[in-house]
PDB file of N, CA, C and O in Angstrom:
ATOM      1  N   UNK A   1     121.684 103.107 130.159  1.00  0.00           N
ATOM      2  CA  UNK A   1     121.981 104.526 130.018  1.00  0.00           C
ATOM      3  C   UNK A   1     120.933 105.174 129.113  1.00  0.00           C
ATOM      4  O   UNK A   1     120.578 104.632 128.066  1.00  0.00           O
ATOM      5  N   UNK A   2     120.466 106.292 129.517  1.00  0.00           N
ATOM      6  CA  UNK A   2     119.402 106.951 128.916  1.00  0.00           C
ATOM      7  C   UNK A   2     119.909 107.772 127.656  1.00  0.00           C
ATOM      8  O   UNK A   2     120.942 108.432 127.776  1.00  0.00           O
ATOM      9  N   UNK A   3     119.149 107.753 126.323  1.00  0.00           N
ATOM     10  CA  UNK A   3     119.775 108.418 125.196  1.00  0.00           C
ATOM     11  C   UNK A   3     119.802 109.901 125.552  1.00  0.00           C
ATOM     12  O   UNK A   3     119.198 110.547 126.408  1.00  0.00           O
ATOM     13  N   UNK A   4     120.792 110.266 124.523  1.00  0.00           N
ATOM     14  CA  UNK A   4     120.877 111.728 124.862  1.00  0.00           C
ATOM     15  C   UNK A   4     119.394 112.769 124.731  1.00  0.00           C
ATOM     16  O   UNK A   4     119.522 113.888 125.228  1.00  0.00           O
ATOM     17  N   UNK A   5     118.320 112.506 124.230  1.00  0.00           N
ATOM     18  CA  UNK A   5     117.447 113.327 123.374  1.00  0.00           C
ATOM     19  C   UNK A   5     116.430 112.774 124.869  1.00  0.00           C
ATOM     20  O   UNK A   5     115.557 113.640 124.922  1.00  0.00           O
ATOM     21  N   UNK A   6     116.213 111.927 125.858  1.00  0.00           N
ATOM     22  CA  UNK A   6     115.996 111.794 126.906  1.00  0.00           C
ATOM     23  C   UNK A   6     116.426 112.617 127.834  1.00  0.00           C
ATOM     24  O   UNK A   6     115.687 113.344 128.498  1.00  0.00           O
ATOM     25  N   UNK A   7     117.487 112.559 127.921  1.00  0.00           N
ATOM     26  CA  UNK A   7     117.971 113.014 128.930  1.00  0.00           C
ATOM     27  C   UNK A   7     118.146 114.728 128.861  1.00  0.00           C
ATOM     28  O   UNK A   7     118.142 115.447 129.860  1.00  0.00           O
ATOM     29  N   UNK A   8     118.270 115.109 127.735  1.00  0.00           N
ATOM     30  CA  UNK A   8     117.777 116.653 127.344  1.00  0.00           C
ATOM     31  C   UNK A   8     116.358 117.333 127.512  1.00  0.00           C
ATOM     32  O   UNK A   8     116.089 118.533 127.557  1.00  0.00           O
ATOM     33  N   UNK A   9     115.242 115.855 127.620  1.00  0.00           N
ATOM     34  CA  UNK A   9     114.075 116.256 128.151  1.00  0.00           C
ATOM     35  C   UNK A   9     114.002 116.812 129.427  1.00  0.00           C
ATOM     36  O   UNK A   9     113.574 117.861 129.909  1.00  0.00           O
ATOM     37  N   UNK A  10     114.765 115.391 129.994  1.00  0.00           N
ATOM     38  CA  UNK A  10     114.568 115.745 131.413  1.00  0.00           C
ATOM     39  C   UNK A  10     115.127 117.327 132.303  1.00  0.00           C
ATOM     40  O   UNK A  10     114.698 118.077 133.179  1.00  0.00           O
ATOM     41  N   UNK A  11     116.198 117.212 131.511  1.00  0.00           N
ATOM     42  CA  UNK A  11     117.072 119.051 131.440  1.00  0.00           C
ATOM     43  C   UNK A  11     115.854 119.771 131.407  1.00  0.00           C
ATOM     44  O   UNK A  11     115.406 120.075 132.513  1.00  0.00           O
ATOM     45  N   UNK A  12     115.194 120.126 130.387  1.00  0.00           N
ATOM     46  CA  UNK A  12     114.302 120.809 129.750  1.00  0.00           C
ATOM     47  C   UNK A  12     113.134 120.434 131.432  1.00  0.00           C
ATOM     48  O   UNK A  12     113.159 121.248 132.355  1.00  0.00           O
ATOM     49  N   UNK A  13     112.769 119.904 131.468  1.00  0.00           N
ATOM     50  CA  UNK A  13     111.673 119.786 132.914  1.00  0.00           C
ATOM     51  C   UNK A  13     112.213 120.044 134.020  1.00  0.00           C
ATOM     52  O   UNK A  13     111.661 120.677 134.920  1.00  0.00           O
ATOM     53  N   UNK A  14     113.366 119.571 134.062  1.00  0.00           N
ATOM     54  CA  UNK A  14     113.787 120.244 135.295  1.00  0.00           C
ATOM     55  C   UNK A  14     114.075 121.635 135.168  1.00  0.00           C
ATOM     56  O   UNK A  14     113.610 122.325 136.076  1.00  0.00           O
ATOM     57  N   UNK A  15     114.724 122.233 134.274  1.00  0.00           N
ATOM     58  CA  UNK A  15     114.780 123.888 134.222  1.00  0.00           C
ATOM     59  C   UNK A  15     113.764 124.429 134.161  1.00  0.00           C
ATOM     60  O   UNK A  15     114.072 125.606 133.973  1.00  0.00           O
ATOM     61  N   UNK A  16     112.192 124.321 134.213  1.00  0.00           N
ATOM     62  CA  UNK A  16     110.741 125.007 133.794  1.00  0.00           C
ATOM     63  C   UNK A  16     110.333 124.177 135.352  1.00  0.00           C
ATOM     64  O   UNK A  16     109.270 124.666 135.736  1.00  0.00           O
ATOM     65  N   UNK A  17     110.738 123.300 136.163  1.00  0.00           N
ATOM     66  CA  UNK A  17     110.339 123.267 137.396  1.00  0.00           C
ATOM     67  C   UNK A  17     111.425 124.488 138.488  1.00  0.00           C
ATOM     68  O   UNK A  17     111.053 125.022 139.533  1.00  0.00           O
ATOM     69  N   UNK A  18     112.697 124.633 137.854  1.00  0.00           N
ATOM     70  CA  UNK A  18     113.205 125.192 138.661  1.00  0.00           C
ATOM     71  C   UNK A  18     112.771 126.856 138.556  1.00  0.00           C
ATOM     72  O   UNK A  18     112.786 127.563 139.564  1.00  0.00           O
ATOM     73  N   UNK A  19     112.502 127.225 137.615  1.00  0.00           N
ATOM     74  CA  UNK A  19     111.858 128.636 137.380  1.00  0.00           C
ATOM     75  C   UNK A  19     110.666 128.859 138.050  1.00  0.00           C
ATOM     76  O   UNK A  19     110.547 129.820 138.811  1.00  0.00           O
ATOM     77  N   UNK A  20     109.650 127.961 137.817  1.00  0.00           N
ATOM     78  CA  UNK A  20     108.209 127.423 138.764  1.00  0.00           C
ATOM     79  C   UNK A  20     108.868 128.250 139.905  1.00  0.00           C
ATOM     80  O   UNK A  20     108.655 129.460 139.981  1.00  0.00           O
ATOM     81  N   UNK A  21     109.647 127.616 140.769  1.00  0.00           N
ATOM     82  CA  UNK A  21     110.091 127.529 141.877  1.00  0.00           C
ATOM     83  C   UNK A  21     110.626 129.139 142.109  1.00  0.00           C
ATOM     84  O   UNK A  21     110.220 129.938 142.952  1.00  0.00           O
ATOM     85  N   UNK A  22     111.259 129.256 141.480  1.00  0.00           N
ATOM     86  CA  UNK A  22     112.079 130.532 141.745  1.00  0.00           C
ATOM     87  C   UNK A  22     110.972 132.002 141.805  1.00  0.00           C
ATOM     88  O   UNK A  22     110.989 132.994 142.534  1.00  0.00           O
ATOM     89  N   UNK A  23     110.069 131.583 140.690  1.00  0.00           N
ATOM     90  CA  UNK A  23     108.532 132.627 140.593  1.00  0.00           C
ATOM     91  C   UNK A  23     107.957 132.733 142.001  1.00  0.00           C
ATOM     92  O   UNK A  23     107.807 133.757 142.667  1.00  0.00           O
ATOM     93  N   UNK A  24     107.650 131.410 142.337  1.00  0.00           N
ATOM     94  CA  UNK A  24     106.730 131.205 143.331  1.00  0.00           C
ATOM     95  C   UNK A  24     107.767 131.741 144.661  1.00  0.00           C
ATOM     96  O   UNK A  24     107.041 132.458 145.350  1.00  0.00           O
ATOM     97  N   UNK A  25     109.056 131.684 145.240  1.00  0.00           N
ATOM     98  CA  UNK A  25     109.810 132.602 146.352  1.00  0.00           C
ATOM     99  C   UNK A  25     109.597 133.816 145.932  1.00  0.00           C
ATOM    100  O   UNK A  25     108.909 134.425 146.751  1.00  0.00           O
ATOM    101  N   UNK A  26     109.872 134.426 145.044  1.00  0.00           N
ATOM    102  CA  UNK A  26     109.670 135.819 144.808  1.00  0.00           C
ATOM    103  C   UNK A  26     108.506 136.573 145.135  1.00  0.00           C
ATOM    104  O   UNK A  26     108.638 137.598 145.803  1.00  0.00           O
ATOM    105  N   UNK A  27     107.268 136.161 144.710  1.00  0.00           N
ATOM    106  CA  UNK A  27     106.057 136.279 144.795  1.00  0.00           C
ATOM    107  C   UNK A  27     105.911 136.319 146.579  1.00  0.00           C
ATOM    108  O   UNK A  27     105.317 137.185 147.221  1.00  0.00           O
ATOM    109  N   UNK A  28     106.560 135.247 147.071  1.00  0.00           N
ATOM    110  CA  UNK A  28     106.390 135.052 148.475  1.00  0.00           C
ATOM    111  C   UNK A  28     107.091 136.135 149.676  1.00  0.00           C
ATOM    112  O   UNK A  28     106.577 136.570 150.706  1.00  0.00           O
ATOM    113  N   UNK A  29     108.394 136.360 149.128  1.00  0.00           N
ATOM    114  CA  UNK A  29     109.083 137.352 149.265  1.00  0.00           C
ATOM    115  C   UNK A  29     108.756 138.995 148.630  1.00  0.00           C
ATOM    116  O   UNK A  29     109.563 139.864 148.962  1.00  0.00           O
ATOM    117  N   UNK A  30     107.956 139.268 148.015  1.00  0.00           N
ATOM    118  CA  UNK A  30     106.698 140.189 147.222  1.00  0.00           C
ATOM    119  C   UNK A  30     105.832 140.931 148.782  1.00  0.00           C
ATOM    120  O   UNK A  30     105.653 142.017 149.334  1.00  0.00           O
ATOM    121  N   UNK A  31     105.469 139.295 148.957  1.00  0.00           N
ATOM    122  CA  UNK A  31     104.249 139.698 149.826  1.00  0.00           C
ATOM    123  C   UNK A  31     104.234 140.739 150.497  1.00  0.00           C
ATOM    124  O   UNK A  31     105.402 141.010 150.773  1.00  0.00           O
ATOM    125  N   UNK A  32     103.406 141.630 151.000  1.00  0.00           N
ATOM    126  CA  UNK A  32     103.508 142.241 152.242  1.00  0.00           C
ATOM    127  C   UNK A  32     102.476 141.889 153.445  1.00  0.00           C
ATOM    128  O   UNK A  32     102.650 142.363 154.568  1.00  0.00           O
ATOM    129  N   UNK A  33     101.488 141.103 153.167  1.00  0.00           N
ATOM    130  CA  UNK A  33     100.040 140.954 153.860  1.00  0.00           C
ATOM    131  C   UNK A  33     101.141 139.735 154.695  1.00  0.00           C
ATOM    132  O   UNK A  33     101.991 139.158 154.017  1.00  0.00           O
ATOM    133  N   UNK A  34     101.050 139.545 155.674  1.00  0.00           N
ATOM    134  CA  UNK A  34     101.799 138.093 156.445  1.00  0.00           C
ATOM    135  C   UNK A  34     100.751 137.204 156.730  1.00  0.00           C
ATOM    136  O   UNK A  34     101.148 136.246 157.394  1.00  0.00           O
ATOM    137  N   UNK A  35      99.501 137.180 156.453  1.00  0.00           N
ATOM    138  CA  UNK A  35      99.048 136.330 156.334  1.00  0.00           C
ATOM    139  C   UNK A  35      98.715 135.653 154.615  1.00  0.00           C
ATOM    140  O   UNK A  35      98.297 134.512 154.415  1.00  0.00           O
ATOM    141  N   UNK A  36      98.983 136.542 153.669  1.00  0.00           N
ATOM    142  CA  UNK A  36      99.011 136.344 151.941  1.00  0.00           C
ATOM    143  C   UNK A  36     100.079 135.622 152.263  1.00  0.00           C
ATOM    144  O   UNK A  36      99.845 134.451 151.962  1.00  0.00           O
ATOM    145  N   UNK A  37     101.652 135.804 152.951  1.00  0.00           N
ATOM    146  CA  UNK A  37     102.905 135.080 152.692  1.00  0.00           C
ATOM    147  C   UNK A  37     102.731 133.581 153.451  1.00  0.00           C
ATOM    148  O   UNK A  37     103.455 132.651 153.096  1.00  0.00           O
ATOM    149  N   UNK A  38     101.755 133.409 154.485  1.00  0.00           N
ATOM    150  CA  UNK A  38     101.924 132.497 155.052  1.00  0.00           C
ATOM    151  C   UNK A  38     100.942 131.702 153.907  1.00  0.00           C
ATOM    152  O   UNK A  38     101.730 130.822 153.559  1.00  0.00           O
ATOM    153  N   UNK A  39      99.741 131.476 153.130  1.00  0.00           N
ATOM    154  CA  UNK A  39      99.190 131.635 152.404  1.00  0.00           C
ATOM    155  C   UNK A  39      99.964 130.413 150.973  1.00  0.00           C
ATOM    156  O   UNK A  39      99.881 129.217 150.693  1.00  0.00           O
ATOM    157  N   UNK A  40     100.759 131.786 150.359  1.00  0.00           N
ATOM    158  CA  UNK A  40     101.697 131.754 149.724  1.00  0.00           C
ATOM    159  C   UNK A  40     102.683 130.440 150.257  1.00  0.00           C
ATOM    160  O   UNK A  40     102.689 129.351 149.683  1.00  0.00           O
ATOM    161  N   UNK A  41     103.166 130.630 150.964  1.00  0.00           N
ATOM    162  CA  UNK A  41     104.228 129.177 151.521  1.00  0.00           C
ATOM    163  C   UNK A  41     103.498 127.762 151.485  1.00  0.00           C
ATOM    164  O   UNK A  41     103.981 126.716 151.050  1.00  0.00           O
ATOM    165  N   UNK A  42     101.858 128.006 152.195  1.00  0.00           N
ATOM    166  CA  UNK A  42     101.687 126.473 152.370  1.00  0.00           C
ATOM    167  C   UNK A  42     101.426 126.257 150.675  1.00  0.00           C
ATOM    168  O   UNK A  42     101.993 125.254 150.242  1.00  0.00           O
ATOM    169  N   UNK A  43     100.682 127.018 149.701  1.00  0.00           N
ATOM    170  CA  UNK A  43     100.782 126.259 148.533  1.00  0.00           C
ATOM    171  C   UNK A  43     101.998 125.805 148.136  1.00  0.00           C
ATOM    172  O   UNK A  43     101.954 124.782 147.453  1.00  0.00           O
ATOM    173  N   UNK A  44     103.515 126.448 148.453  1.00  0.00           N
ATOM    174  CA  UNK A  44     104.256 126.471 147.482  1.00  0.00           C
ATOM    175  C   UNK A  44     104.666 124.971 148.030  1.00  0.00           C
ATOM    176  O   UNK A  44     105.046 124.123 147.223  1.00  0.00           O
ATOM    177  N   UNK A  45     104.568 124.666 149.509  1.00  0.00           N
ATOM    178  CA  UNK A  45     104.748 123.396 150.429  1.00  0.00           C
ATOM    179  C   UNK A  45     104.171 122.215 149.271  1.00  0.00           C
ATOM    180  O   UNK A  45     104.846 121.306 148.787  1.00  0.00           O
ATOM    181  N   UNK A  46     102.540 122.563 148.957  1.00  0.00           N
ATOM    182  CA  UNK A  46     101.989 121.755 148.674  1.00  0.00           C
ATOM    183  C   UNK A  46     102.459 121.466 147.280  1.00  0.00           C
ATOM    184  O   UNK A  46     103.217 120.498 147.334  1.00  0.00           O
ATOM    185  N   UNK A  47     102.344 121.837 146.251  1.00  0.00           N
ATOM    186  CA  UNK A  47     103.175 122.332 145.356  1.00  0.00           C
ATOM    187  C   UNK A  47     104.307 121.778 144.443  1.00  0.00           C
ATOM    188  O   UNK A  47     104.347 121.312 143.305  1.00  0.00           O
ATOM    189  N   UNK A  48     105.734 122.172 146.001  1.00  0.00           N
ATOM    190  CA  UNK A  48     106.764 122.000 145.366  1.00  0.00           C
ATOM    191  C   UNK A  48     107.061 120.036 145.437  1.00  0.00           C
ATOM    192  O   UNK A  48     107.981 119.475 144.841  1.00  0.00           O
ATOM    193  N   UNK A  49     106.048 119.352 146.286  1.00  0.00           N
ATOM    194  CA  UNK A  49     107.030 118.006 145.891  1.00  0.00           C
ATOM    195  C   UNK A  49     106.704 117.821 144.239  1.00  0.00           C
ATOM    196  O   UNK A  49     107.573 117.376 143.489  1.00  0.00           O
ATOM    197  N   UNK A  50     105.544 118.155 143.817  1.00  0.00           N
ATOM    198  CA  UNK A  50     104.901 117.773 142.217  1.00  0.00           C
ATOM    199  C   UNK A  50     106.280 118.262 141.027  1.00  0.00           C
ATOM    200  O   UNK A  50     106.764 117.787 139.999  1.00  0.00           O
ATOM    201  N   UNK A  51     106.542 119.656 142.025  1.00  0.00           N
ATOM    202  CA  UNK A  51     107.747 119.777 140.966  1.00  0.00           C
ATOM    203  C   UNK A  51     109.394 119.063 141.122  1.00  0.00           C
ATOM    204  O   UNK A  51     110.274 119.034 140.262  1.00  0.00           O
ATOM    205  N   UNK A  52     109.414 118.716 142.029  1.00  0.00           N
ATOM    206  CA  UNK A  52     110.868 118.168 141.985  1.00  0.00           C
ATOM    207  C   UNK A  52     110.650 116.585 141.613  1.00  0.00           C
ATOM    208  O   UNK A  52     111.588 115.850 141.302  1.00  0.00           O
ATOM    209  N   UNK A  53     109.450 116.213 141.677  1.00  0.00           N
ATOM    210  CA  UNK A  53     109.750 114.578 140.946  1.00  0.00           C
ATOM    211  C   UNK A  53     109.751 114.812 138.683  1.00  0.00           C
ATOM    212  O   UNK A  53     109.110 115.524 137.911  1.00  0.00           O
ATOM    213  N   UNK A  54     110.695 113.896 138.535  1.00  0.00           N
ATOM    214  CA  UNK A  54     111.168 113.878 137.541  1.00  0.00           C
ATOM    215  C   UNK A  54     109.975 113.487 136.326  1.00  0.00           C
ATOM    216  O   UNK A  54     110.302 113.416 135.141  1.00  0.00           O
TER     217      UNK A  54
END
């Protein structure tokens, strides 16, 4: 079992990946150029696995 002051890290990274995330739809949803949004998506593609690993 992971100590508590661990596992509050991981809290802490996962909430600053989930904001990442939430910036980067908005921005995408922002767009108006449809080729900027298509653009926009493949980075966030490329991107988002970096943020959901722990």
């Amino acid at each position: 079992m992971k100590n508590p002051q661990d596992m509050g890290k991981q809290m802490d990274i996962m909430r600053e990946s989930m904001l990442k995330m939430h910036e980067q739809m908005h921005t995408i949803m922002d767009a108006k150029n449809p080729q900027e949004r298509v653009r926009l998506m493949q980075d966030h593609r490329h991107i988002l696995p970096g943020l959901c690993r722990p």
